[in-house]
N, CA, C and O atoms as a CHARMM CRD file, in Angstrom:
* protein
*
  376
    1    1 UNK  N    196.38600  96.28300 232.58800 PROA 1      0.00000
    2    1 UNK  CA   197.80800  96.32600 232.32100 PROA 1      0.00000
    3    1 UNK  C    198.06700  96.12700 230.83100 PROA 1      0.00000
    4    1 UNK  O    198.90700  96.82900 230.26900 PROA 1      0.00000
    5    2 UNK  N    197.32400  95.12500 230.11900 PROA 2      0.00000
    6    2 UNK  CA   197.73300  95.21600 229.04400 PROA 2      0.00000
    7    2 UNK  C    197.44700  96.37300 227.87500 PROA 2      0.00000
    8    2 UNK  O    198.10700  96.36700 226.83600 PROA 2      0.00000
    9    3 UNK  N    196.45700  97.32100 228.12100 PROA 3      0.00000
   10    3 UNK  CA   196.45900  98.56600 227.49900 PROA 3      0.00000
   11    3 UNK  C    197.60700  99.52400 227.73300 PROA 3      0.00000
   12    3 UNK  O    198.09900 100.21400 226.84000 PROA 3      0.00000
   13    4 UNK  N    198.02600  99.51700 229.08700 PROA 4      0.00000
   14    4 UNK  CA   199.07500 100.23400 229.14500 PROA 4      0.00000
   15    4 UNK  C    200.34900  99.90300 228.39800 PROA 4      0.00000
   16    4 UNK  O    200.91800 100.77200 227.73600 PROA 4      0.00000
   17    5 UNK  N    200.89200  98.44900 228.50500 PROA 5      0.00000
   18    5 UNK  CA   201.37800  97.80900 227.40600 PROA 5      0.00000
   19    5 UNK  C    201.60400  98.04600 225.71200 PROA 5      0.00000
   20    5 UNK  O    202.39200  98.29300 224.79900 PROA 5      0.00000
   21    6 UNK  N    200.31800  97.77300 226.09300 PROA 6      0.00000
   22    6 UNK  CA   199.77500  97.77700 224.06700 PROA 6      0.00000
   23    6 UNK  C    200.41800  99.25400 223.89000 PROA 6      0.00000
   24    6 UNK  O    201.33200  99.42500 223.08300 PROA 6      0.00000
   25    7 UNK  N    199.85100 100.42500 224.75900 PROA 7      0.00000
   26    7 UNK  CA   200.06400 101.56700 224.54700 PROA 7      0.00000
   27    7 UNK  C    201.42100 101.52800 224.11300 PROA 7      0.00000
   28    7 UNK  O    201.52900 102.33700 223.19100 PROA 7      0.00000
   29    8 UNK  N    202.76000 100.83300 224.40400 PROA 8      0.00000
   30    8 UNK  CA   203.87700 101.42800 224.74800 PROA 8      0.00000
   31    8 UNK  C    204.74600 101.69400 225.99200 PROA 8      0.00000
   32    8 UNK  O    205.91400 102.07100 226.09300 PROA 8      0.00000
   33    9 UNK  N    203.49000 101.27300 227.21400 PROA 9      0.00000
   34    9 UNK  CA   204.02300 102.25600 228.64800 PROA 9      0.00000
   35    9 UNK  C    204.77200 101.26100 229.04500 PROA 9      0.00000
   36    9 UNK  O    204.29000 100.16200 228.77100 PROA 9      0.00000
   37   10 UNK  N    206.16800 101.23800 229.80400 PROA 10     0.00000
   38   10 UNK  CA   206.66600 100.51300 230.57500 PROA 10     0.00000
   39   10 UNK  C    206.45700 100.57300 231.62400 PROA 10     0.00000
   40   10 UNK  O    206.62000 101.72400 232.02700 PROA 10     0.00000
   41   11 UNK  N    206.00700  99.57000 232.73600 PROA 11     0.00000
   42   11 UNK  CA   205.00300  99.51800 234.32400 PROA 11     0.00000
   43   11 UNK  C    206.67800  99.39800 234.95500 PROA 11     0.00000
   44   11 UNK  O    207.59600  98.89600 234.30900 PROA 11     0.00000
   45   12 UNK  N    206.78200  99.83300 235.99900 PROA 12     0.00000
   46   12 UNK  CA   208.06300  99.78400 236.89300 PROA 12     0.00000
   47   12 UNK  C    207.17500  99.67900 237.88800 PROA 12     0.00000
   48   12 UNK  O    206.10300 100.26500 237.73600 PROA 12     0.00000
   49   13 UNK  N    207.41200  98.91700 239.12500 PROA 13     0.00000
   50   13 UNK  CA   206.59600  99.08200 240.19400 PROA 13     0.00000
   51   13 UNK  C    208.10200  99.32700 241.41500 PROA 13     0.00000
   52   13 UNK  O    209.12400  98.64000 241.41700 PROA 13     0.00000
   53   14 UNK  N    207.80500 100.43100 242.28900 PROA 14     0.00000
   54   14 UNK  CA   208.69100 100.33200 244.09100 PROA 14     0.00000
   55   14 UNK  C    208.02900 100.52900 245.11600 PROA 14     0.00000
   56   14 UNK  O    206.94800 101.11700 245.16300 PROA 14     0.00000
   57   15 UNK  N    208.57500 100.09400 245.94000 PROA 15     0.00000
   58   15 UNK  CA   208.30700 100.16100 247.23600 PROA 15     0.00000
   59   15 UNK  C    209.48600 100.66600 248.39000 PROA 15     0.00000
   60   15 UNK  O    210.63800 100.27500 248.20400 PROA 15     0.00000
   61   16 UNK  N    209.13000 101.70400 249.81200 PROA 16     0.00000
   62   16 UNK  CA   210.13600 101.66600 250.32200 PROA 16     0.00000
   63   16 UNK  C    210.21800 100.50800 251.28400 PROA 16     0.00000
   64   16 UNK  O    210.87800 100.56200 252.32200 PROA 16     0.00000
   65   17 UNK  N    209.28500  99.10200 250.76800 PROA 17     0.00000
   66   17 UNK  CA   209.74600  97.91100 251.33500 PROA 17     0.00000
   67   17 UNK  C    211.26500  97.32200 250.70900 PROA 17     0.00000
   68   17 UNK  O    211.92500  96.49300 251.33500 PROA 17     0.00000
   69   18 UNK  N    211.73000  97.92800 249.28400 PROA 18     0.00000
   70   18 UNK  CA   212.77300  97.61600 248.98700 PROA 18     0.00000
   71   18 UNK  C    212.56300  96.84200 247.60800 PROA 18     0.00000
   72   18 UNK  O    211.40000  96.50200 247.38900 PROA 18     0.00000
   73   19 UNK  N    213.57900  96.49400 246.58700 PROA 19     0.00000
   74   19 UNK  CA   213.45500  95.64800 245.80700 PROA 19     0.00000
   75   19 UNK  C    212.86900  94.31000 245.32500 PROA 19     0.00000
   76   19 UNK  O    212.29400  93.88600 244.32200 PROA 19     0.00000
   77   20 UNK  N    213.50700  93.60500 247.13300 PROA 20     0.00000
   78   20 UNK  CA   213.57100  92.26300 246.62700 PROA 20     0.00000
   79   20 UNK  C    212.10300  92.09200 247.21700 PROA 20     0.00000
   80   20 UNK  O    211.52100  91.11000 246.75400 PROA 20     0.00000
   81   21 UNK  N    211.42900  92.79300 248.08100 PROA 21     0.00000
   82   21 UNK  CA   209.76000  93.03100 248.49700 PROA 21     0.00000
   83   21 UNK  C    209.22300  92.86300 247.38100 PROA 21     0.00000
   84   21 UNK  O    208.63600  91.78700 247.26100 PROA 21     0.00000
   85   22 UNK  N    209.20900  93.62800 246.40600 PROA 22     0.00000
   86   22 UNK  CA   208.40300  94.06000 245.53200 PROA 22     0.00000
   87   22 UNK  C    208.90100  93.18300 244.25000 PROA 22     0.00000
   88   22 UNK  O    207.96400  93.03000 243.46700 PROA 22     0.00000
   89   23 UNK  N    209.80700  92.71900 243.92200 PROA 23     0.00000
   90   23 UNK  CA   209.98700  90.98700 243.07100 PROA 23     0.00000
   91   23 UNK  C    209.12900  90.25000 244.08900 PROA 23     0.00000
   92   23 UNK  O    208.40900  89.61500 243.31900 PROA 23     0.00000
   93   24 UNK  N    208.87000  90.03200 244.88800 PROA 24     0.00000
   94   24 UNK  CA   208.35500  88.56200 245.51700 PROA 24     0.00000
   95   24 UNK  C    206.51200  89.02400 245.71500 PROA 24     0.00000
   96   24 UNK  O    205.69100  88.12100 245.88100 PROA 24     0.00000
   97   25 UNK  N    206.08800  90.45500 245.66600 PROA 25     0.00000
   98   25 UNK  CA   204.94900  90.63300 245.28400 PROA 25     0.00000
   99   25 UNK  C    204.23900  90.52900 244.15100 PROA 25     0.00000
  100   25 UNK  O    203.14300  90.01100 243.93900 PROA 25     0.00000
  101   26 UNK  N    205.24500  91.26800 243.21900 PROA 26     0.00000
  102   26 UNK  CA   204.72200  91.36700 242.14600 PROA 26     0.00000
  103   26 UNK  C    204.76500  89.39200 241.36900 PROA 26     0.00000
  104   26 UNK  O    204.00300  88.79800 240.60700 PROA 26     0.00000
  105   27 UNK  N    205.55300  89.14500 241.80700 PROA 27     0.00000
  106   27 UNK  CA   205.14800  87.12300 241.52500 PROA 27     0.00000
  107   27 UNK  C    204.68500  86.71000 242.19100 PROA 27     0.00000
  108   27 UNK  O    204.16600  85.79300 241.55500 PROA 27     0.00000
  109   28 UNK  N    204.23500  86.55400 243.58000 PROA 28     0.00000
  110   28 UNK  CA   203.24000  86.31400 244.00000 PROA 28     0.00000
  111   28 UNK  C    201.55700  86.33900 243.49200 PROA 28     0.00000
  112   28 UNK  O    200.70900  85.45100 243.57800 PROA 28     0.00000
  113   29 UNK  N    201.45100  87.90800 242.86400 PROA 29     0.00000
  114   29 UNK  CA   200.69000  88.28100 242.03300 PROA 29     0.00000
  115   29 UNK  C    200.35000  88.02500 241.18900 PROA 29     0.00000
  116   29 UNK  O    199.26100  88.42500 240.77700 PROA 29     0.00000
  117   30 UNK  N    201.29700  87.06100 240.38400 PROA 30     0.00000
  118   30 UNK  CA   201.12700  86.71500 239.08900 PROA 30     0.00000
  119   30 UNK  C    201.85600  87.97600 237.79300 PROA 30     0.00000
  120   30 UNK  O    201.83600  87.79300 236.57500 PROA 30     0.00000
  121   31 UNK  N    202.33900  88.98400 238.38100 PROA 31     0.00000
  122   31 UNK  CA   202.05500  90.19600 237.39900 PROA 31     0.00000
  123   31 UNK  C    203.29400  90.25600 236.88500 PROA 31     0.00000
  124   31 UNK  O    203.49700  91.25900 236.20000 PROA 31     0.00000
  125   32 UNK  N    204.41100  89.31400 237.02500 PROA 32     0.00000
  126   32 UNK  CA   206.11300  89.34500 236.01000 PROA 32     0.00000
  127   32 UNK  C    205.80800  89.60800 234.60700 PROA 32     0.00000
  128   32 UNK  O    206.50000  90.52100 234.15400 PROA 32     0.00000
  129   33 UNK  N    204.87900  89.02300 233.67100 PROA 33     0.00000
  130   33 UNK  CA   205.08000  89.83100 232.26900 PROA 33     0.00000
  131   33 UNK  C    204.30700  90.63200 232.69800 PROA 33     0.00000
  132   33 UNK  O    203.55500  90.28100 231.78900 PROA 33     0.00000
  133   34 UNK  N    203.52500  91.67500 233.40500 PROA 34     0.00000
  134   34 UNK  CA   203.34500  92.83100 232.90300 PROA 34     0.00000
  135   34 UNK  C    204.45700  93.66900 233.56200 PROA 34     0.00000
  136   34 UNK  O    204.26500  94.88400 233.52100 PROA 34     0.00000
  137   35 UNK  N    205.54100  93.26100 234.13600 PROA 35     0.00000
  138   35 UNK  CA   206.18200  94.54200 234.91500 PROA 35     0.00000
  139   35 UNK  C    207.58000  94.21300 234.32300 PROA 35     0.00000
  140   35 UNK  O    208.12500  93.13800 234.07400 PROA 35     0.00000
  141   36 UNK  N    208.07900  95.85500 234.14300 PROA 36     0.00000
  142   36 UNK  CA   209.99500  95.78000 233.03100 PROA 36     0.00000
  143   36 UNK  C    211.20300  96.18500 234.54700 PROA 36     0.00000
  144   36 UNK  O    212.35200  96.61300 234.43800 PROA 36     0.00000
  145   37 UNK  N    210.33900  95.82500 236.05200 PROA 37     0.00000
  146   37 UNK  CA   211.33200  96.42600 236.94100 PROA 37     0.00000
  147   37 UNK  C    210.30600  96.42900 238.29800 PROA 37     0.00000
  148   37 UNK  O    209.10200  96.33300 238.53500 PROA 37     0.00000
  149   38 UNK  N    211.74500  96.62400 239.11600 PROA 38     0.00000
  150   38 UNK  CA   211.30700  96.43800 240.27500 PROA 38     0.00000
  151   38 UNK  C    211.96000  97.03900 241.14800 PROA 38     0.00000
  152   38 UNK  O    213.03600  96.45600 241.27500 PROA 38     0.00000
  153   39 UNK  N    211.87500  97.99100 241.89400 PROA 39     0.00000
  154   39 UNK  CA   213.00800  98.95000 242.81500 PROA 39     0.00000
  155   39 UNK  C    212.65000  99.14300 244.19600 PROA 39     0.00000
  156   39 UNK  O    211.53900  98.88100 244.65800 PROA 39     0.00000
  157   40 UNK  N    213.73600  99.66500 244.91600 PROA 40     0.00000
  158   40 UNK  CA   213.68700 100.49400 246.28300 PROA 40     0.00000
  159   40 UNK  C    212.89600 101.96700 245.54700 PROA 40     0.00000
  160   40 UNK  O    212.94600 102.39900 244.39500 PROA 40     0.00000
  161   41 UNK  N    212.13500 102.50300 246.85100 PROA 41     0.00000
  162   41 UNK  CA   211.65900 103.70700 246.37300 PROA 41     0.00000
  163   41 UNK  C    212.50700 104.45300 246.42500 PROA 41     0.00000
  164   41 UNK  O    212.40500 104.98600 247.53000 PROA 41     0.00000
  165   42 UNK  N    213.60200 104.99200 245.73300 PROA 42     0.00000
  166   42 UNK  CA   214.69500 105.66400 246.07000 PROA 42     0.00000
  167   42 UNK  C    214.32800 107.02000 244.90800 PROA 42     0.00000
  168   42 UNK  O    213.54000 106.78300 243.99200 PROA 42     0.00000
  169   43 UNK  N    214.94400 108.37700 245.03400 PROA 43     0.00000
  170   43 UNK  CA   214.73500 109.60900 244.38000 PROA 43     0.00000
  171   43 UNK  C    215.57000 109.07600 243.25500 PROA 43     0.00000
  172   43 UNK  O    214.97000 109.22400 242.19000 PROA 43     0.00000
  173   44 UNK  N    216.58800 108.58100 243.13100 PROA 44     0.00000
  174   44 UNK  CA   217.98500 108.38500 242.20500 PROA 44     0.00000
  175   44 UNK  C    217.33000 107.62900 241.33100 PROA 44     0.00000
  176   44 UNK  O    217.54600 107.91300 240.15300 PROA 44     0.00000
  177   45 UNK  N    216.26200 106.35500 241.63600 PROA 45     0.00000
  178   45 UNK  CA   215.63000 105.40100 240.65600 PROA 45     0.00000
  179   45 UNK  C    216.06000 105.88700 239.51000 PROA 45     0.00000
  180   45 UNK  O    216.01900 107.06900 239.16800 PROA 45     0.00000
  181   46 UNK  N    216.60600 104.70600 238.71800 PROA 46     0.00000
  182   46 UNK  CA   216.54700 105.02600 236.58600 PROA 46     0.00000
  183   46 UNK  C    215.95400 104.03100 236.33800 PROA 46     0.00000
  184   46 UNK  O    215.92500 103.05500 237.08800 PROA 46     0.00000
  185   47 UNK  N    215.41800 104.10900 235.30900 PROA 47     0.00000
  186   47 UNK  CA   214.90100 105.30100 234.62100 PROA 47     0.00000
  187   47 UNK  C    214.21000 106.16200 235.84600 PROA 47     0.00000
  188   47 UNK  O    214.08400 105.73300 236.99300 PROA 47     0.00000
  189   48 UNK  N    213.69600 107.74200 235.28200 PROA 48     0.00000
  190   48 UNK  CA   213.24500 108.18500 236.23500 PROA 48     0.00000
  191   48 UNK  C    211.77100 108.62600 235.84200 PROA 48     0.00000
  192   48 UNK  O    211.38900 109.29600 234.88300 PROA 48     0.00000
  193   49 UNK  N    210.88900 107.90100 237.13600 PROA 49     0.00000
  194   49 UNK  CA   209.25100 108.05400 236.14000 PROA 49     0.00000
  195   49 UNK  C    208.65000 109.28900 235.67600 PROA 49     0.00000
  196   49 UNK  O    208.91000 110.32900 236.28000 PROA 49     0.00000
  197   50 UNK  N    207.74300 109.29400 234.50000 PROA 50     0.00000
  198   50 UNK  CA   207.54600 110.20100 234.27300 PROA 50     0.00000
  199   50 UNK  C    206.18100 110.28000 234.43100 PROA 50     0.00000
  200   50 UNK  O    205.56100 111.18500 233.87100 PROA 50     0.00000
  201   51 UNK  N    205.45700 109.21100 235.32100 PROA 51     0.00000
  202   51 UNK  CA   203.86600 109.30600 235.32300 PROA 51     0.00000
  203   51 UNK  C    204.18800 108.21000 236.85800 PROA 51     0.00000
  204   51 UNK  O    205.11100 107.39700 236.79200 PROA 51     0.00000
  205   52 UNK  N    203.40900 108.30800 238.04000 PROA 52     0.00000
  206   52 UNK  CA   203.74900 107.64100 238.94000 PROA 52     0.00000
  207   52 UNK  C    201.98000 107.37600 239.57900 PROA 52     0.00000
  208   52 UNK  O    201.01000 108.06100 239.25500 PROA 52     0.00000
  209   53 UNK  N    201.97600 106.28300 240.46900 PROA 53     0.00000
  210   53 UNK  CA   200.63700 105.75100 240.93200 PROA 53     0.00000
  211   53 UNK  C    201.37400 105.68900 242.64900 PROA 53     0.00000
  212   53 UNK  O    202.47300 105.20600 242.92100 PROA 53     0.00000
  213   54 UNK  N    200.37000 106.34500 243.64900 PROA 54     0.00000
  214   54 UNK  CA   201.57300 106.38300 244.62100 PROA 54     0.00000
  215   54 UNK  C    200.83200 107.00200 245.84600 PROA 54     0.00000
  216   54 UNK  O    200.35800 108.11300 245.60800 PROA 54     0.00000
  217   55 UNK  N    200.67300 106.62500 246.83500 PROA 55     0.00000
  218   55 UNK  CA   200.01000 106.86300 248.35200 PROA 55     0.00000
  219   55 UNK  C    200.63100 107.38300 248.85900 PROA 55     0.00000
  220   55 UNK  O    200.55900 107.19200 250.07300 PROA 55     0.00000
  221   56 UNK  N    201.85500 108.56400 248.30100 PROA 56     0.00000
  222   56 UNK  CA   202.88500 109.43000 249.00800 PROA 56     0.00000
  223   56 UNK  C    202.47900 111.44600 248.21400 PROA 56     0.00000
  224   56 UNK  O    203.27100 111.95300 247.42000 PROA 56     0.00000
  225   57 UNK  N    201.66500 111.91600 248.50700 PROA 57     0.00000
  226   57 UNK  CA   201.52400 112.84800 248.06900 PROA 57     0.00000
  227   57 UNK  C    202.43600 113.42300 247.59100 PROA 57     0.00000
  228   57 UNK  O    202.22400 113.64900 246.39900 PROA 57     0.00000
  229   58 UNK  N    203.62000 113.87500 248.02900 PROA 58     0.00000
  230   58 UNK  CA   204.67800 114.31900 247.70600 PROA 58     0.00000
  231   58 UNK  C    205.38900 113.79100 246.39800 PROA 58     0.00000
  232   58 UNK  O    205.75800 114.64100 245.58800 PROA 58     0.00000
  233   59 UNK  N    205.58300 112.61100 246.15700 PROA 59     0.00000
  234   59 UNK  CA   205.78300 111.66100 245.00200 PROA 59     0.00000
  235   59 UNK  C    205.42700 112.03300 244.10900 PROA 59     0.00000
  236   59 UNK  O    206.19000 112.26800 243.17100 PROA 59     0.00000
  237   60 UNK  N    204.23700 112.21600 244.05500 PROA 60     0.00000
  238   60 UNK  CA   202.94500 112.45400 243.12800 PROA 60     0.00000
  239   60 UNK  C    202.98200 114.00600 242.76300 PROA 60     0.00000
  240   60 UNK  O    202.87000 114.32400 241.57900 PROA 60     0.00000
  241   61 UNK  N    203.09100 114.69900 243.46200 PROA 61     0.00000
  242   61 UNK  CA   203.64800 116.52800 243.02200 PROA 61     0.00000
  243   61 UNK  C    204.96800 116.22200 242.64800 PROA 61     0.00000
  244   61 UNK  O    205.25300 116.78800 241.59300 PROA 61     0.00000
  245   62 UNK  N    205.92000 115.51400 243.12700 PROA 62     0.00000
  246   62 UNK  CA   207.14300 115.72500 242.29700 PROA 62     0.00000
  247   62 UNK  C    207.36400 115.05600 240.84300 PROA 62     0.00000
  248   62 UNK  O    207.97100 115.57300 239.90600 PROA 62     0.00000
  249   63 UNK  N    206.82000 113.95600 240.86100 PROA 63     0.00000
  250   63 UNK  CA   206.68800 113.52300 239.48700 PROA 63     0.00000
  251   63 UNK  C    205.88700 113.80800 238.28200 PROA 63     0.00000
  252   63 UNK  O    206.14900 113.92300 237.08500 PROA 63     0.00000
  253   64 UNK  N    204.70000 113.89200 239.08700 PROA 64     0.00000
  254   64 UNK  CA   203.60800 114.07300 238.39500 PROA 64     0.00000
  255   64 UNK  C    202.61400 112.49900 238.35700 PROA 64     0.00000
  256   64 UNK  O    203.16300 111.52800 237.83600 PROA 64     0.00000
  257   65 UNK  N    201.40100 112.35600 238.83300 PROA 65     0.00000
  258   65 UNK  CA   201.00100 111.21800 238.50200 PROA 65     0.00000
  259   65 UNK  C    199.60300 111.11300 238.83800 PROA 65     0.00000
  260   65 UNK  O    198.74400 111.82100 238.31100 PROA 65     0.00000
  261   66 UNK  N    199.31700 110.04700 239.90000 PROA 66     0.00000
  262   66 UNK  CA   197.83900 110.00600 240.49300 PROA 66     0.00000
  263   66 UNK  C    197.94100 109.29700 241.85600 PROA 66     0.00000
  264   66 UNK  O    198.30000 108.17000 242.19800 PROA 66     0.00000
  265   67 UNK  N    197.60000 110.11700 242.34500 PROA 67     0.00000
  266   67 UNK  CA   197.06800 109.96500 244.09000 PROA 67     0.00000
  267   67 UNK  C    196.32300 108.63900 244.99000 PROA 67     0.00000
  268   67 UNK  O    195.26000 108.49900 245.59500 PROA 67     0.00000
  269   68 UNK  N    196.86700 108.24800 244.86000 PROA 68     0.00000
  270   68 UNK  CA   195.77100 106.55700 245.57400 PROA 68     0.00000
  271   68 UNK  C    195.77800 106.88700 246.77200 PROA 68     0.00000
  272   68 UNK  O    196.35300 107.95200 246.99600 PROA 68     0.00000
  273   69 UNK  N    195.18200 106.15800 247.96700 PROA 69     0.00000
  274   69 UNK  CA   194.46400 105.50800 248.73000 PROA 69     0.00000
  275   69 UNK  C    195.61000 104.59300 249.49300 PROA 69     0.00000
  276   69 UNK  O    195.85500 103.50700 248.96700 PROA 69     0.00000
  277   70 UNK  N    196.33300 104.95100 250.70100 PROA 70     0.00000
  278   70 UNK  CA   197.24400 103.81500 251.16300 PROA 70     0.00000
  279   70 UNK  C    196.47600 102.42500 251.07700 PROA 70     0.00000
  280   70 UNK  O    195.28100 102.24000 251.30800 PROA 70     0.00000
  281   71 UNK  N    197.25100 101.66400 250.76600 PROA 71     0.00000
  282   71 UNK  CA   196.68600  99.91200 251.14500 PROA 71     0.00000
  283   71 UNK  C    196.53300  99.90500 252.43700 PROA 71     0.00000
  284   71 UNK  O    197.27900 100.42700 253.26600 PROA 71     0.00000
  285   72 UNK  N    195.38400  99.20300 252.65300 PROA 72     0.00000
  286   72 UNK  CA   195.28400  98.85100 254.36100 PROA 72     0.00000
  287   72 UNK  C    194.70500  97.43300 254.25300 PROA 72     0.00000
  288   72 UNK  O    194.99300  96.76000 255.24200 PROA 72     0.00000
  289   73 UNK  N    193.82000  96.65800 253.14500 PROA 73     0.00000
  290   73 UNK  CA   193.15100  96.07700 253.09700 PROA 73     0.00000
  291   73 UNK  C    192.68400  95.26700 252.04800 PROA 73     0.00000
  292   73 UNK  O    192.37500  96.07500 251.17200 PROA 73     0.00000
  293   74 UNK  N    192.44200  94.07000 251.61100 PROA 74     0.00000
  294   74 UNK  CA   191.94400  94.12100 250.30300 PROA 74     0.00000
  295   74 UNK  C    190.18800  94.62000 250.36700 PROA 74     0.00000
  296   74 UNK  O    189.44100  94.10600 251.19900 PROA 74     0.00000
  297   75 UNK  N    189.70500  95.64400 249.40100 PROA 75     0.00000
  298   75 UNK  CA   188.71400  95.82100 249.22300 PROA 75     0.00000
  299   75 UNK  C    188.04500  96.04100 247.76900 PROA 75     0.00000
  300   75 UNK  O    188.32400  96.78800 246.83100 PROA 75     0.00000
  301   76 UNK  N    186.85800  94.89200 248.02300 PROA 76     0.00000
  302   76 UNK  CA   186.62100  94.64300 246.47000 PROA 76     0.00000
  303   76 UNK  C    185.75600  95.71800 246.19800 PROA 76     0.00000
  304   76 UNK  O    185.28900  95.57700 245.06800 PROA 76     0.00000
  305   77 UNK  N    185.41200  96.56400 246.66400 PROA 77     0.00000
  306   77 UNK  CA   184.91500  98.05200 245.97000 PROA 77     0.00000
  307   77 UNK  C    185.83600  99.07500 245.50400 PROA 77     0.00000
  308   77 UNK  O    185.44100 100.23000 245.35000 PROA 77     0.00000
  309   78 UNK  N    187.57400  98.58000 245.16100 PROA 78     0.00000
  310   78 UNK  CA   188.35800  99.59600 244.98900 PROA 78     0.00000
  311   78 UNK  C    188.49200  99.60400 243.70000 PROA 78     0.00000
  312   78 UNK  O    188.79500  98.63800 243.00000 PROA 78     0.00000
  313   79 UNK  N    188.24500 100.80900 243.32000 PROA 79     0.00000
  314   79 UNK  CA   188.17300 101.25400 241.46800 PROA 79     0.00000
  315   79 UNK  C    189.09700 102.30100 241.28900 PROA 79     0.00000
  316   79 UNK  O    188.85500 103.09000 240.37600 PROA 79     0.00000
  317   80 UNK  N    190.17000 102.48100 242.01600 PROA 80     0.00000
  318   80 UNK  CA   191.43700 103.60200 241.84200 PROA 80     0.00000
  319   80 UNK  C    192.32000 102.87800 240.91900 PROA 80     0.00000
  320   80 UNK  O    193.31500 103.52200 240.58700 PROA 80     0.00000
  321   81 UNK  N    192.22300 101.86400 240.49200 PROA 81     0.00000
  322   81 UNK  CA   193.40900 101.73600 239.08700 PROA 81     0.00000
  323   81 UNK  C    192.32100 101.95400 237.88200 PROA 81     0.00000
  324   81 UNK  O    192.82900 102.40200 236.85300 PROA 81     0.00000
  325   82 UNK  N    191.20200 101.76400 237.84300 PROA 82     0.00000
  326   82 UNK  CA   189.98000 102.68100 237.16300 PROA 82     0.00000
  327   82 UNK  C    190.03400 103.37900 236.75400 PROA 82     0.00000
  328   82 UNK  O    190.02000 103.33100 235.52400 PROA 82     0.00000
  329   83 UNK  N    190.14500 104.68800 237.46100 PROA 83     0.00000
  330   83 UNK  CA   190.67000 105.43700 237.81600 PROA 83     0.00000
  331   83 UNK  C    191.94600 106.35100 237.41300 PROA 83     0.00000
  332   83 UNK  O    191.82500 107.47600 236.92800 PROA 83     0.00000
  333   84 UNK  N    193.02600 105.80000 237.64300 PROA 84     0.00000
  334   84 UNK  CA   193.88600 105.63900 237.05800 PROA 84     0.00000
  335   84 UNK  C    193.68400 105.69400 234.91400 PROA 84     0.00000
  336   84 UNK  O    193.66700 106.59600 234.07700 PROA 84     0.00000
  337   85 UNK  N    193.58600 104.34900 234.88300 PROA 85     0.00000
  338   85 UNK  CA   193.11000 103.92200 233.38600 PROA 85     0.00000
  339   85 UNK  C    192.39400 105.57500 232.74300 PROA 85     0.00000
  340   85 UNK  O    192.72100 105.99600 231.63300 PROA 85     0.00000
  341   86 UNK  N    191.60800 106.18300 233.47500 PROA 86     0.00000
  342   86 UNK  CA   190.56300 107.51400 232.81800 PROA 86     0.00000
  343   86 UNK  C    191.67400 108.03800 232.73200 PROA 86     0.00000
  344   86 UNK  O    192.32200 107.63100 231.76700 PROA 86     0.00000
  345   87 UNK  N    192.24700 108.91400 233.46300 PROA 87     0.00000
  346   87 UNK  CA   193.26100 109.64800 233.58600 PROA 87     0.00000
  347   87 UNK  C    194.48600 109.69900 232.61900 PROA 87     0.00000
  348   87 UNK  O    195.14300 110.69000 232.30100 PROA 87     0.00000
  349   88 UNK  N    194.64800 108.32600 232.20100 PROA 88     0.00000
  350   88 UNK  CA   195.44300 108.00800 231.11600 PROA 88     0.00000
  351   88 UNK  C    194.85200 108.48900 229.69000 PROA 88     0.00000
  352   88 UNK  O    195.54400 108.86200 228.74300 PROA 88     0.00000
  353   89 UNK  N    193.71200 108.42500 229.71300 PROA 89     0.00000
  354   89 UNK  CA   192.40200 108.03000 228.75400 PROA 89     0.00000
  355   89 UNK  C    192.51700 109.58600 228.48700 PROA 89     0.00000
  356   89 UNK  O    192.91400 109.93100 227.37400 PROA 89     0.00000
  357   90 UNK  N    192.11800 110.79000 229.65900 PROA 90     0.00000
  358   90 UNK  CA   192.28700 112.27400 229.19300 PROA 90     0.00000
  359   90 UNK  C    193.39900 112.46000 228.93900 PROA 90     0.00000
  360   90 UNK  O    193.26400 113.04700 227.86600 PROA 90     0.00000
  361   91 UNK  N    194.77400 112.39200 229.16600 PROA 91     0.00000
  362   91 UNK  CA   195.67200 112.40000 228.96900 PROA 91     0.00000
  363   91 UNK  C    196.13400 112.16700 227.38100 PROA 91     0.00000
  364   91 UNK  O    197.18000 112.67100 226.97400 PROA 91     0.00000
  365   92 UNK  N    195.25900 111.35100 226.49900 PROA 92     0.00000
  366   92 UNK  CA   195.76900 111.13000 225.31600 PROA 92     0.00000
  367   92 UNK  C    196.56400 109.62400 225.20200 PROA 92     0.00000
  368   92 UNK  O    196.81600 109.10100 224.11700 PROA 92     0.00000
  369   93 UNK  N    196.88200 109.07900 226.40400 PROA 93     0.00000
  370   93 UNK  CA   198.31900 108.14800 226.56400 PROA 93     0.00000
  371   93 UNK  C    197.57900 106.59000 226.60200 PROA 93     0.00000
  372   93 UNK  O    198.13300 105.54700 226.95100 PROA 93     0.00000
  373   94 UNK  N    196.06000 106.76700 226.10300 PROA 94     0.00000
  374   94 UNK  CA   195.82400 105.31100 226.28300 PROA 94     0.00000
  375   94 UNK  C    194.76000 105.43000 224.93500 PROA 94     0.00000
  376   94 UNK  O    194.16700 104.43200 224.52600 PROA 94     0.00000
């Protein structure tokens, strides 16, 4: 997170668990300074992303972004924000 940061990027995280879901995860987590927001997954969202991380295929063709893996589990062999990070990396944006 903090490369993305350093970069410039502002992290927004949603869920269609809703807002106040995703405030009480993302502090749970520990992760309030790295995140500028917190939303319902709604189309209307503002700002509106221009790079998205997202287990909804559709999301991901409409925005443009990268494809994860629904959560089902914690698993410590998961390297999709890794992943992620490269992608940024070809991209120029990290």
């Amino acid at each position: 997170m903090s490369r993305f940061k350093a970069a410039g990027h502002r992290v927004f995280v949603w869920s269609a668990g809703g807002a106040a879901y995703v405030e009480r995860v993302v502090a749970a987590h520990r992760l309030s300074e790295w995140v500028d927001g917190c939303f319902d997954k709604d189309p209307r969202v503002s700002p509106s992303p221009d790079f998205i991380i997202d287990d909804d295929w559709y999301l991901v063709e409409k925005y443009g972004g990268y494809l994860v893996s629904p959560y089902r589990a914690v698993d410590p062999g998961d390297r999709e924000l890794q992943a992620v990070v490269e992608r940024f990396e070809t991209l120029g944006h990290l």
